[in-house]
FIDOTI-289254 format. One record per residue (C-alpha): residue in one letter; residue number from 1; x, y, z. Coordinates in nm, 4 decimals, always signed. Example, Ala and Ser with C-alpha at 12.3 -4.5 7.8 and 13.67 -1.06 7.14 Angstrom:
R   aa     i         xx         yy         zz
R    a     1    +1.2300    -0.4500    +0.7800
R    s     2    +1.3670    -0.1060    +0.7140
***
This chain:
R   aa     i         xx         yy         zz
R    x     1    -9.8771    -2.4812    +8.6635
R    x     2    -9.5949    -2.6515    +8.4529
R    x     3    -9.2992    -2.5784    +8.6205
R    x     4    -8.9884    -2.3837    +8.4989
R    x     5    -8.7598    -2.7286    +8.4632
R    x     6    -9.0752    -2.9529    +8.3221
R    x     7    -9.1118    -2.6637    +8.0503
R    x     8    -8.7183    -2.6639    +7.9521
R    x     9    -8.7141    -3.0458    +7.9785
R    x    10    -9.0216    -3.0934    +7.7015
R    x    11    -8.9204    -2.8672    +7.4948
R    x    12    -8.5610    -3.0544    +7.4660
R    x    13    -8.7224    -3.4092    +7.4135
R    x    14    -8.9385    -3.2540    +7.1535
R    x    15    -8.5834    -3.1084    +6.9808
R    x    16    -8.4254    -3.4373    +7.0136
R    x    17    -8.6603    -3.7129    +6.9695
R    x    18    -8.3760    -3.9417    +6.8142
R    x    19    -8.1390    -3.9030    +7.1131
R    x    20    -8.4633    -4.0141    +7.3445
R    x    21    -8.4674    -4.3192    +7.0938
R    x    22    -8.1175    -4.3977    +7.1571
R    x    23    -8.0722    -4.2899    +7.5443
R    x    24    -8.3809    -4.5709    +7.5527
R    x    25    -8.1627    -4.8570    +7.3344
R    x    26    -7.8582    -4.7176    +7.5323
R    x    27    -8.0242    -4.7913    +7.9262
R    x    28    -8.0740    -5.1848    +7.8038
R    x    29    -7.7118    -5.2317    +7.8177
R    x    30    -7.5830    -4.9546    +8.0400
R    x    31    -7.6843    -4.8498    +8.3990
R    x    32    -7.8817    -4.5486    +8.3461
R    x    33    -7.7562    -4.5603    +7.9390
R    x    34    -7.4684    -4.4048    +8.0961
R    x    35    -7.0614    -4.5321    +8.0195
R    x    36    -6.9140    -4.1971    +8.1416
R    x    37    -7.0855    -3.9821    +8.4236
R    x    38    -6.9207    -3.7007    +8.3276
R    x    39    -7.0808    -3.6500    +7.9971
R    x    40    -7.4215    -3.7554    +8.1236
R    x    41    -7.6842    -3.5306    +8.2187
R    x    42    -8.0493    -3.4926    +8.2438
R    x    43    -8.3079    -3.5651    +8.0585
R    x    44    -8.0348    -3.7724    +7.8499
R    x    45    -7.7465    -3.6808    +7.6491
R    x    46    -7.7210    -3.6169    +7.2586
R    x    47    -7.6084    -3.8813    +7.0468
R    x    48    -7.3027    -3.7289    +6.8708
R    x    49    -7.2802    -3.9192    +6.4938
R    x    50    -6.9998    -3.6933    +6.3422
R    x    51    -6.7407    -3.3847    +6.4232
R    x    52    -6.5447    -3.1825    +6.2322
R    x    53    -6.3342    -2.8524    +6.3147
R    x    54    -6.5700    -2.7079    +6.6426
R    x    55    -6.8669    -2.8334    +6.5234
R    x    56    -7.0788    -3.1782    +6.6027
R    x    57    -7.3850    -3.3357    +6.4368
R    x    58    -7.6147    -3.4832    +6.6368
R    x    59    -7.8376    -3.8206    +6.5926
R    x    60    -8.1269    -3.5675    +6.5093
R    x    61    -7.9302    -3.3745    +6.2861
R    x    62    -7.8585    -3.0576    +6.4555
R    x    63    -7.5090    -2.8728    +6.4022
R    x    64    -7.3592    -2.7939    +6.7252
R    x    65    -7.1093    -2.5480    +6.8256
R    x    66    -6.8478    -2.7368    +7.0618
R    x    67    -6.7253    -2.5419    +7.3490
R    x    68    -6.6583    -2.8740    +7.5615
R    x    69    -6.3796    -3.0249    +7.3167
R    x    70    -6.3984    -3.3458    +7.5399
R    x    71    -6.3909    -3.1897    +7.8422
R    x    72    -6.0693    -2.9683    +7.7325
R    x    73    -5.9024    -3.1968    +7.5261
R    x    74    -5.9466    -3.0983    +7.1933
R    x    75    -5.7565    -2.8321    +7.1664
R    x    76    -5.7667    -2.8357    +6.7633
R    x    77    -6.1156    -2.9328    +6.7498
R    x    78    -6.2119    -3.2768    +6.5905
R    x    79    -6.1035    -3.4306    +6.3179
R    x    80    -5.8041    -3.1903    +6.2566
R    x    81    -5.6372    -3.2706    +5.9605
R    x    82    -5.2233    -3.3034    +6.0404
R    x    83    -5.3422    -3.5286    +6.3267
R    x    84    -5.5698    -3.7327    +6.1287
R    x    85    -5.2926    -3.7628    +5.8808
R    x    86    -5.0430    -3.8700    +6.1105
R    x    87    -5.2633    -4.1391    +6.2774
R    x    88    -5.3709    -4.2934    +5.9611
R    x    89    -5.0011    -4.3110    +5.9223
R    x    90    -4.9530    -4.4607    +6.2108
R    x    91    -5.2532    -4.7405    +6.2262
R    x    92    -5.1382    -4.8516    +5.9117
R    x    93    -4.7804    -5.0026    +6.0448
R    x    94    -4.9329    -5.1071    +6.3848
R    x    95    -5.1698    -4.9574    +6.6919
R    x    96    -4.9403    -5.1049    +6.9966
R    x    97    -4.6038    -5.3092    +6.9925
R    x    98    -4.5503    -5.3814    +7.3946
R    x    99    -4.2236    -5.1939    +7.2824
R    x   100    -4.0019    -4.8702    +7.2653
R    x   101    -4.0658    -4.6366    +6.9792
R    x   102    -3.9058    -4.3457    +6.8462
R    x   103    -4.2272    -4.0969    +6.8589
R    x   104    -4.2342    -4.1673    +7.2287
R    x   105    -3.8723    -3.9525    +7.2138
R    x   106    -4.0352    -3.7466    +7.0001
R    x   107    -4.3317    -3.5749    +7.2083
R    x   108    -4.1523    -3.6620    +7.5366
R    x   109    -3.8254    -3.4536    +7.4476
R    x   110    -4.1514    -3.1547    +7.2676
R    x   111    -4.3141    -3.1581    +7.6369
R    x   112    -3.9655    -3.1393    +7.8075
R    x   113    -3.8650    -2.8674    +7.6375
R    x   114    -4.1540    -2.6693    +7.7115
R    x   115    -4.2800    -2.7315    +8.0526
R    x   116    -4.0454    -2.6194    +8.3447
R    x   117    -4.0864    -2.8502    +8.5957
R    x   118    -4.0155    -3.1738    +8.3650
R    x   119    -3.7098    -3.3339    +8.3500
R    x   120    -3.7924    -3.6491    +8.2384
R    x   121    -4.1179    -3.7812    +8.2284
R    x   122    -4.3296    -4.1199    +8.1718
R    x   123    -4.6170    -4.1643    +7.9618
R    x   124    -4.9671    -4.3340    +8.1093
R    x   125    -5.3028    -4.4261    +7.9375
R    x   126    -5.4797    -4.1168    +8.1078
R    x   127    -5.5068    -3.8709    +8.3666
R    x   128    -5.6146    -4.0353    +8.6045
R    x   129    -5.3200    -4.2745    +8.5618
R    x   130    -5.0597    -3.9996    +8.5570
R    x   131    -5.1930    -3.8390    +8.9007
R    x   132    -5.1847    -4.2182    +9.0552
R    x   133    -4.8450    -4.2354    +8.9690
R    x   134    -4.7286    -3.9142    +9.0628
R    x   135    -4.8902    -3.9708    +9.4272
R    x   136    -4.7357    -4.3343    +9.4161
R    x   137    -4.3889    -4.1953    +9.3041
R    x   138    -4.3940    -3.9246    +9.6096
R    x   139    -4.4632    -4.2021    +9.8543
R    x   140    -4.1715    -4.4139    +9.7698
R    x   141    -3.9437    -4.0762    +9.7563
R    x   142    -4.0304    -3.9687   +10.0742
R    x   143    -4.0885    -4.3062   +10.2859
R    x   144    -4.4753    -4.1056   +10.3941
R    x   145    -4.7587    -4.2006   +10.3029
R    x   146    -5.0419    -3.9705   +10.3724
R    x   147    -5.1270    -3.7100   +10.0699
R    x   148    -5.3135    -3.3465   +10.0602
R    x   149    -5.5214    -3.2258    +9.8553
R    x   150    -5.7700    -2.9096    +9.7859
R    x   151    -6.1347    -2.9413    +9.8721
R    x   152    -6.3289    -2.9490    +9.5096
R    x   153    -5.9861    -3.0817    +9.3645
R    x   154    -6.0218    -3.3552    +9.0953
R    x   155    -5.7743    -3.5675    +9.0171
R    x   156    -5.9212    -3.8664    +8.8127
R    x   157    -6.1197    -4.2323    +8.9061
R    x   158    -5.9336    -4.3088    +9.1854
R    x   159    -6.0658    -4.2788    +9.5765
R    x   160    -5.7693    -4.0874    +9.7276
R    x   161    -5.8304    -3.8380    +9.3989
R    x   162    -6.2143    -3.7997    +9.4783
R    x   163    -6.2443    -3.7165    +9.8473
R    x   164    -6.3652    -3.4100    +9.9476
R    x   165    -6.4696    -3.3643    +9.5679
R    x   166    -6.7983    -3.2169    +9.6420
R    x   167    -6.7264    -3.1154   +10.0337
R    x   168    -7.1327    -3.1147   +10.1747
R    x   169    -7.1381    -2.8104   +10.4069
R    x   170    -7.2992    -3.0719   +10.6788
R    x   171    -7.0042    -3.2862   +10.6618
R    x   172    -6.6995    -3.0755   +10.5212
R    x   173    -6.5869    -2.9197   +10.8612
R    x   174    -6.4110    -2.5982   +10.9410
R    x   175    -6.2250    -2.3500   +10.6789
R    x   176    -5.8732    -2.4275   +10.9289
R    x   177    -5.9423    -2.7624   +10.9568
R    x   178    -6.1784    -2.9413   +10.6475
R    x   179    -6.2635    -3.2881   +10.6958
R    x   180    -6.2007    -3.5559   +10.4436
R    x   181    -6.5323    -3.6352   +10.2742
R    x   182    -6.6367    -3.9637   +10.0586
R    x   183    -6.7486    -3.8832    +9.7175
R    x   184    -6.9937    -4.1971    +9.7378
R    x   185    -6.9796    -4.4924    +9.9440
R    x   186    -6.6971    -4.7097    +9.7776
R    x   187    -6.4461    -4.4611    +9.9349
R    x   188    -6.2727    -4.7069   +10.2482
R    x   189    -6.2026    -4.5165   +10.6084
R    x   190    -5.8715    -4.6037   +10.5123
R    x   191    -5.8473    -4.3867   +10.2416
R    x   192    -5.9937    -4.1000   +10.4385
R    x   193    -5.7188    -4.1453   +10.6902
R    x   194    -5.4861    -4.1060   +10.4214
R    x   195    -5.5879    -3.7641   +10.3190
R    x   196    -5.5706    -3.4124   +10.4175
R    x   197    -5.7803    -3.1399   +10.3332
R    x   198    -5.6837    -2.8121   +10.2361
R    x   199    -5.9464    -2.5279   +10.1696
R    x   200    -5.8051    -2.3536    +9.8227
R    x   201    -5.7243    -2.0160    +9.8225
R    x   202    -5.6264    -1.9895   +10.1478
R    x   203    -5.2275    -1.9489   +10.1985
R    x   204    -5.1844    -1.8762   +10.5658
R    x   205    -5.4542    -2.1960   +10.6427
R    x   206    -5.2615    -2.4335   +10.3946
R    x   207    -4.9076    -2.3408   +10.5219
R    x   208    -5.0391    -2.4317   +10.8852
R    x   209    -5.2032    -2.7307   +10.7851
R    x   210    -4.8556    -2.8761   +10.5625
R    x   211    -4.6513    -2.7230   +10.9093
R    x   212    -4.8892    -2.9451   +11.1096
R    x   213    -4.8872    -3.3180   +10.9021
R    x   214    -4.5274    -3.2675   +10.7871
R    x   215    -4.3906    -3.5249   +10.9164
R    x   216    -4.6065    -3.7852   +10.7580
R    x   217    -4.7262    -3.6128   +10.4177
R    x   218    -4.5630    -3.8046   +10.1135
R    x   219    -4.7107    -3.4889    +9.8605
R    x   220    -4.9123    -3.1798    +9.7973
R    x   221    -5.1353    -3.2356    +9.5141
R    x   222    -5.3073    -2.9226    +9.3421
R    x   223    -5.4880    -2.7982    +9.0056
R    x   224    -5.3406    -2.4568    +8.9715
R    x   225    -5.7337    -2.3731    +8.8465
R    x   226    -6.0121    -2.6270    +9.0230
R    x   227    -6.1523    -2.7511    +8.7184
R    x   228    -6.4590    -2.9451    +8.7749
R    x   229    -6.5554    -2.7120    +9.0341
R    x   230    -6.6520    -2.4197    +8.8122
R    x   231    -6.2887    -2.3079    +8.6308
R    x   232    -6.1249    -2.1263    +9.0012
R    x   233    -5.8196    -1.9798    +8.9246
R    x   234    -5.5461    -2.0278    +9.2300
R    x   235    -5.3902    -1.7124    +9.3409
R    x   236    -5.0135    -1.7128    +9.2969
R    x   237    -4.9990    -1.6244    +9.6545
R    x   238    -5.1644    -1.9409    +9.7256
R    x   239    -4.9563    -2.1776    +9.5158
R    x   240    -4.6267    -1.9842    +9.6011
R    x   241    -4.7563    -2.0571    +9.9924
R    x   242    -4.7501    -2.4261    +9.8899
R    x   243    -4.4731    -2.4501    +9.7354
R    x   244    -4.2291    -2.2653    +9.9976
R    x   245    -4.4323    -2.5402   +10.2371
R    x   246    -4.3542    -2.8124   +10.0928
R    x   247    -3.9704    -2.6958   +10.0274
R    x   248    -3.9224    -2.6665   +10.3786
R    x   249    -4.0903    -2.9752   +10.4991
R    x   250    -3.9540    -3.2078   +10.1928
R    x   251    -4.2653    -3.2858   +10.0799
R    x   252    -4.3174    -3.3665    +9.7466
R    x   253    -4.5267    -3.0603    +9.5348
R    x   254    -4.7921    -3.1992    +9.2185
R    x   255    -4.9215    -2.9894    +8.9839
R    x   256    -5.1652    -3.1727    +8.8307
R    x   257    -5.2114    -2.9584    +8.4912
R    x   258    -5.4277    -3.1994    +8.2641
R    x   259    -5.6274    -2.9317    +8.2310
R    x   260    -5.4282    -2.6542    +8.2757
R    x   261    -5.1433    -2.7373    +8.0564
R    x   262    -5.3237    -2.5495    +7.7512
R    x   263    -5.2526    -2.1765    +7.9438
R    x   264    -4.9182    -2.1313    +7.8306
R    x   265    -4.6102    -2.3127    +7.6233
R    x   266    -4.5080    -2.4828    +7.9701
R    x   267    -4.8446    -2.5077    +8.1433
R    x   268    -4.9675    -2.2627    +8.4225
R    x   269    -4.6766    -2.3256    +8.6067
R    x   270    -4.4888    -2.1095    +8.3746
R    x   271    -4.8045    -1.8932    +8.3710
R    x   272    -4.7664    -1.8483    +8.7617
R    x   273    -4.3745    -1.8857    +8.7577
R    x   274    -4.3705    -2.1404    +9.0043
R    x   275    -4.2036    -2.4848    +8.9413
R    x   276    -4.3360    -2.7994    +9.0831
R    x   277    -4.1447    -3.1398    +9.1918
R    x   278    -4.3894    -3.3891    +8.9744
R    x   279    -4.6247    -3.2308    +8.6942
R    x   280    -4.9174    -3.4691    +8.5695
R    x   281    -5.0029    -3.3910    +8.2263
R    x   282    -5.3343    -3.5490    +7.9757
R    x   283    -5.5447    -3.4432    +7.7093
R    x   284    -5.3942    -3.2229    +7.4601
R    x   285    -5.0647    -3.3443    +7.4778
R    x   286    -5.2834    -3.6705    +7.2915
R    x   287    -5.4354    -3.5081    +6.9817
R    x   288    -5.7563    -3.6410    +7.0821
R    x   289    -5.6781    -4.0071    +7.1560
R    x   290    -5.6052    -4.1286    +7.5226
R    x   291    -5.3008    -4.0496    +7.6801
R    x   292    -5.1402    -3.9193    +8.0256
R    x   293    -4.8072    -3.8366    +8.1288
R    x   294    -4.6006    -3.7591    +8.4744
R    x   295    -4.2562    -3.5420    +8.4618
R    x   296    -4.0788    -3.3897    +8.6924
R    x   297    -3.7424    -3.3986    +8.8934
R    x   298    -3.4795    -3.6390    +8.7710
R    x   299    -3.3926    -3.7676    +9.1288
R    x   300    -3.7634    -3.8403    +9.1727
R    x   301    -3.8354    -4.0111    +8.8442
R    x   302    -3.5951    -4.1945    +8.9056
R    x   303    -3.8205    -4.4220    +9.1036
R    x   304    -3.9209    -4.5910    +8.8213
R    x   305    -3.5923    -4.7029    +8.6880
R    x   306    -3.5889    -5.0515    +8.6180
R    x   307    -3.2396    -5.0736    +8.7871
R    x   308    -3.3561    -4.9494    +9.1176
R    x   309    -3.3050    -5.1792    +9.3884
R    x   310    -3.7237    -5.1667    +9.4043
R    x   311    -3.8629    -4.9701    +9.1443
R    x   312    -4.2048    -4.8178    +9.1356
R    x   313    -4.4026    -5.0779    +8.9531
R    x   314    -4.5582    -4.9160    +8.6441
R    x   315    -4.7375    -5.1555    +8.4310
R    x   316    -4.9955    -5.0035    +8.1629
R    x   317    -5.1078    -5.1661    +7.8804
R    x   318    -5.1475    -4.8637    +7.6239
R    x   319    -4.8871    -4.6559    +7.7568
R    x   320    -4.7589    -4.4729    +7.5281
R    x   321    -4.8895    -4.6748    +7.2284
R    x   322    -4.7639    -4.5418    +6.8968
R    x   323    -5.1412    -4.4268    +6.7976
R    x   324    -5.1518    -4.1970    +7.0849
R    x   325    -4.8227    -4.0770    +7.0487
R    x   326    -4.8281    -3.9726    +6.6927
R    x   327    -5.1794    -3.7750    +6.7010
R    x   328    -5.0121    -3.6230    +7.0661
R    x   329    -4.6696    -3.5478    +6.8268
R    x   330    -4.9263    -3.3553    +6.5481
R    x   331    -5.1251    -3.1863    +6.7655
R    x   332    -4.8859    -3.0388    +6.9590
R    x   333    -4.6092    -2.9108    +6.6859
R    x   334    -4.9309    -2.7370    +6.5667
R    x   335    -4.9487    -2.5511    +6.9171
R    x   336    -4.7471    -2.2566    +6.9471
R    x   337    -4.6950    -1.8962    +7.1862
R    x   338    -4.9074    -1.6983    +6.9185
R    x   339    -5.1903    -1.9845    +6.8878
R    x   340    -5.2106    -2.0189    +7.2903
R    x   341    -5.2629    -1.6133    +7.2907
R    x   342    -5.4997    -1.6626    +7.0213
R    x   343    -5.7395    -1.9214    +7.2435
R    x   344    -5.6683    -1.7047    +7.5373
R    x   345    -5.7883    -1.3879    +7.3885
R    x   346    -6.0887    -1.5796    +7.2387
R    x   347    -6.1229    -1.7088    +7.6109
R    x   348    -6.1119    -1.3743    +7.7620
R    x   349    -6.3847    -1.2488    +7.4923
R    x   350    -6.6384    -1.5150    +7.5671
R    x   351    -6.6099    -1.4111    +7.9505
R    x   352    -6.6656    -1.0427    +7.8823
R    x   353    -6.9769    -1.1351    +7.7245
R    x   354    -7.1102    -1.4015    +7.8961
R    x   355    -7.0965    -1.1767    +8.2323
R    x   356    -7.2433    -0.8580    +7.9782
R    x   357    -7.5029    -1.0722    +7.9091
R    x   358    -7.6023    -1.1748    +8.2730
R    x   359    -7.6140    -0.8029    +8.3623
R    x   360    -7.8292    -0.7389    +8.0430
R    x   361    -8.0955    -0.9748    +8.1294
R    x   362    -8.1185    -0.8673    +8.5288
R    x   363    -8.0024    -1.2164    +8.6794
R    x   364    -7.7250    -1.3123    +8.8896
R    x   365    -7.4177    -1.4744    +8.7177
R    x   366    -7.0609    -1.4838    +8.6338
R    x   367    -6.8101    -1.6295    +8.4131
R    x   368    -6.4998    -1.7619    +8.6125
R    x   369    -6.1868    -1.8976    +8.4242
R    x   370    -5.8396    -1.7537    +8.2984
R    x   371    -5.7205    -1.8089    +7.9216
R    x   372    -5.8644    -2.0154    +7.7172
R    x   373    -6.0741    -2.1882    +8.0217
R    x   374    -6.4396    -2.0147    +8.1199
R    x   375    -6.7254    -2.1813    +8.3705
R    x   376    -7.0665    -2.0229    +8.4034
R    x   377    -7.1925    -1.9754    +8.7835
R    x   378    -7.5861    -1.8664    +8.8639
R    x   379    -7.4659    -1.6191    +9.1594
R    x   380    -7.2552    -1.2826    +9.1316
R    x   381    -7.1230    -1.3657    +9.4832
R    x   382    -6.7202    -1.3803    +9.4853
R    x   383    -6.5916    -1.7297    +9.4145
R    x   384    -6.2551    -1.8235    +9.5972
R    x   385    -6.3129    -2.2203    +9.6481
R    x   386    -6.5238    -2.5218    +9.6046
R    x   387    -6.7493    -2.3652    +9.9625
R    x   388    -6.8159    -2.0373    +9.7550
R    x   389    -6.9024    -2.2607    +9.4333
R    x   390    -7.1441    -2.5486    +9.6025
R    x   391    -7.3338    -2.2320    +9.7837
R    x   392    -7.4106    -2.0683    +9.3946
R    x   393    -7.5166    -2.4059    +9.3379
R    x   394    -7.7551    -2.4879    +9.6312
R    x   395    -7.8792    -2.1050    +9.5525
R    x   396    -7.9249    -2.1494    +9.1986
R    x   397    -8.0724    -2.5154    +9.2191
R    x   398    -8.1579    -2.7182    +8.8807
R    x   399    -8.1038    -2.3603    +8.7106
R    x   400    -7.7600    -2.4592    +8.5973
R    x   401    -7.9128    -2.7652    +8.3935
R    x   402    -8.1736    -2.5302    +8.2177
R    x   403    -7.9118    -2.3006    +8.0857
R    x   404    -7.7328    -2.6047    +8.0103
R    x   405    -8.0150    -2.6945    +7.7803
R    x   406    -8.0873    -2.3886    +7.6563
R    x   407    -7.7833    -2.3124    +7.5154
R    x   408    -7.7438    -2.7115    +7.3560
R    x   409    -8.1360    -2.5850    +7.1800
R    x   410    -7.9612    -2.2878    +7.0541
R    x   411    -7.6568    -2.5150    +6.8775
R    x   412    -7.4224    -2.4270    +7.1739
R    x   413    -7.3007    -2.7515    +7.3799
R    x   414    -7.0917    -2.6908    +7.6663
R    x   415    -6.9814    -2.9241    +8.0000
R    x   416    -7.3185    -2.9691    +8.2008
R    x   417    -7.1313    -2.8245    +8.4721
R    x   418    -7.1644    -2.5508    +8.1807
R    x   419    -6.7661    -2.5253    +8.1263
R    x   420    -6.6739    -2.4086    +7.8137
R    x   421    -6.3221    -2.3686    +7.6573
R    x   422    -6.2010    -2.2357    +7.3008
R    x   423    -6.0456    -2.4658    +7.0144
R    x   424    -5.7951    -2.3332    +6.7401
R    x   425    -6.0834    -2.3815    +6.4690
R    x   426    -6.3264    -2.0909    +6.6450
R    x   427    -6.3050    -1.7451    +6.5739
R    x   428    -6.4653    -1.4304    +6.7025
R    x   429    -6.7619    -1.5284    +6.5463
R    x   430    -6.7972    -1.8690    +6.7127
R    x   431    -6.7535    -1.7026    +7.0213
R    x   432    -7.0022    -1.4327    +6.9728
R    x   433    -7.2571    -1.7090    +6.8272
R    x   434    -7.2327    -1.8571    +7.1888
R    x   435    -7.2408    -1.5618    +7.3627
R    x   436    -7.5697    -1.4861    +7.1910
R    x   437    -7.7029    -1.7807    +7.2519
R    x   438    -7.7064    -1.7321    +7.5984
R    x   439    -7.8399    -1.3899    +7.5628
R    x   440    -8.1220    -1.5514    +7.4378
R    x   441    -8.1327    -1.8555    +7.6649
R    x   442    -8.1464    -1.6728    +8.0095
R    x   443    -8.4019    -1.4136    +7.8294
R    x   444    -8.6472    -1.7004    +7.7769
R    x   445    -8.5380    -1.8532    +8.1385
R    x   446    -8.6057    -1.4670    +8.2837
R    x   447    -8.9979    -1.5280    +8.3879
R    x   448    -8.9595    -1.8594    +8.5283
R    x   449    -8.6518    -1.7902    +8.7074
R    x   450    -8.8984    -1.4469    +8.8482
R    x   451    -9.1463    -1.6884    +8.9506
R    x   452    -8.9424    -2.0082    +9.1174
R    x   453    -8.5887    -1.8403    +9.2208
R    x   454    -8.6599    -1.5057    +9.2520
R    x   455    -8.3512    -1.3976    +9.4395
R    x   456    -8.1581    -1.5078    +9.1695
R    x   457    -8.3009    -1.1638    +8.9937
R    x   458    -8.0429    -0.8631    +9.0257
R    x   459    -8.1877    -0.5414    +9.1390
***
């Protein structure tokens, strides 16, 4: 008998036979056809050949609802006119001068007004480069050198930023005391040395472990929501715990809110009410067009003065290259209170229903997020931390990647992870489309998922 993921997995290649083409041109030049791991996924990835508003057209023609927005990023959707505008504009007097510019003043003084915890801030390529820096900036503050951060935390392509990514339950340790796990094997012992592990969502077990390694931890580093471990909101007990932690130790406190910056005006740290030392900052604050940034504390960022005695070296290329600043400029003056309660509401709608719909068709599931931010999980068992996620997923198996596929079938493309988040171009109806869609997806999953994974069948 044809199994449940051999079934999905025809039926897709069958939907997308010019993506197969492509994915086979694609693997000549590319390990695996594959330039970025996080938007690959099995059998192969669409070809995207145009985008406008929150929709994409594939290679095979197909007109896809986008709830990924590159991976959070577009927070207008694609092709948004004022920031198409404004980059034309731009590209037209010069892409990158190796120089000052006024619109770096621009967005830099828009983001320091807004977010709390930024005094003055510097602008990277991505961010990945803006977390680097803010771990690099702590060490030379402090004069320490080892760095924590949260089990299932993700902080960019860096190997301090991807240990204990994916903590495997046969390697990960105890809750009180987690063990600093390789994401692959280019991660050095030294690195591992270098880190401590903190379980998320646990205050009295974080406090103990920053009371225990204060005397040689440089920073705290933390997503106020895990984000590429299914969308976790942190409690504000936990983050207040961290921050009163690292107050009374000196250790310096990173919010990294690439992600989460979308929440509010000034990021979920205004959300929560709690103010971090350093703040790393990315994707919408770039229109759609690379960018990163790191603010905080005056006193700190003051490392990278070019009059200090030894500065922190900060040499990017594309750093704040006028392209990136001018789409970052348009999309942002665009984003106001009202429109941020607008994608949250839409958010909290797309939740509702995805978890209505999972109790409709009798299987075991939930929709995790807050705002504007949602992530499907195959289990209706609570999810505190990256442990309670990675158990859904070894329950669930290659489910995940069906509904995954199902719902790209039914014009709905999400994260394969299946995170989805809302774009200022979507609507109720946009929302409802996808909720519908997986209505229909986990209906038509329903007898295979009866057969294979039974216990993944409520009732």
């Amino acid at each position: 008998m044809t199994s449940l993921r051999e079934q999905i997995f025809e039926q897709y290649k069958r939907w997308s036979p010019r993506s197969a083409a492509l994915i086979a041109e694609a693997r000549e030049v590319f390990p695996g056809g594959d330039t970025r791991m996080s938007a690959h996924f099995a059998p192969y990835p669409l070809f995207i050949e145009r985008a406008a508003g929150c929709r994409q057209f594939d290679a095979d023609g197909h007109e896809i609802l986008d709830f990924m927005n590159n991976f959070t990023s577009l927070i207008h959707g694609h092709a948004n006119p004022a920031t198409v505008a404004a980059v034309r504009e731009q590209i037209a007097i010069g892409s990158a001068y190796a120089a000052p510019t006024r619109s770096q003043i621009a967005l830099a003084r828009l983001i320091r007004d807004r977010v709390p915890g930024v005094e003055q801030l510097r602008f990277t390529s991505s961010g990945t480069e803006a977390t680097l820096m803010a771990i690099r900036c702590a060490r030379a503050s402090t004069g320490r050198q080892k760095i924590m951060k949260m089990e299932g935390g993700y902080h960019g392509s860096f190997e301090l930023a991807e240990v204990s990514l994916v903590p495997r339950p046969n390697e990960a340790g105890s809750l009180e005391a987690p063990r600093a796990v390789p994401i692959d094997a280019s991660i050095p012992d030294s690195v591992l040395g270098d880190t401590v592990v903190c379980p998320y969502n646990q205050p009295a077990l974080a406090s103990a472990l920053i009371d225990h390694h204060a005397k040689t931890l440089a920073a705290v580093i933390v997503e106020p929501m895990l984000g590429s471990l299914g969308m976790i909101p942190a409690t504000r007990d936990f983050l207040l715990a961290l921050r009163e932690a690292t107050q009374r130790h000196g250790i310096v406190l990173i919010f990294d809110e690439v992600i989460t910056l979308r929440l509010h005006m000034g990021g979920a740290q205004a959300h929560f009410g709690i103010t971090p030392d350093l703040t790393a900052m990315g994707k919408i604050i770039g229109g759609g067009l690379p960018i990163g940034a790191i603010g905080g504390r005056t006193d700190l960022m003051r490392r990278f003065h070019p009059d200090e005695a030894q500065p922190v070296m900060h040499a990017s290329t594309f750093s704040g290259n006028p392209l990136s600043m001018a789409a970052g400029y348009a999309a942002m003056t665009q984003l106001d209170a009202s429109g941020i309660e607008r994608l949250n509401g839409l958010g909290d709608r797309l939740r509702a229903g995805f978890n209505t719909a999972f109790a409709r068709n009798g299987i075991r599931g939930q929709a995790t997020g807050l705002g504007s931010l949602v992530n499907l999980h195959l289990t209706d068992a609570p999810l505190h931390d990256a442990r309670d996620v990675l158990a859904g997923l070894t329950r669930s198996r290659h489910l995940n990647q069906l509904v995954h596929l199902g719902m790209l079938q039914r014009g709905v493309a999400s994260a394969g992870r299946l995170m989805y988040c809302t774009s200022t171009p979507m609507g109720d109806t946009e929302v409802d489309t996808a909720i519908d869609a997986l209505d229909d997806t986990l209906r038509e999953l329903r007898p295979g998922i009866g057969r294979e994974l039974p216990g993944l069948l409520a009732g």
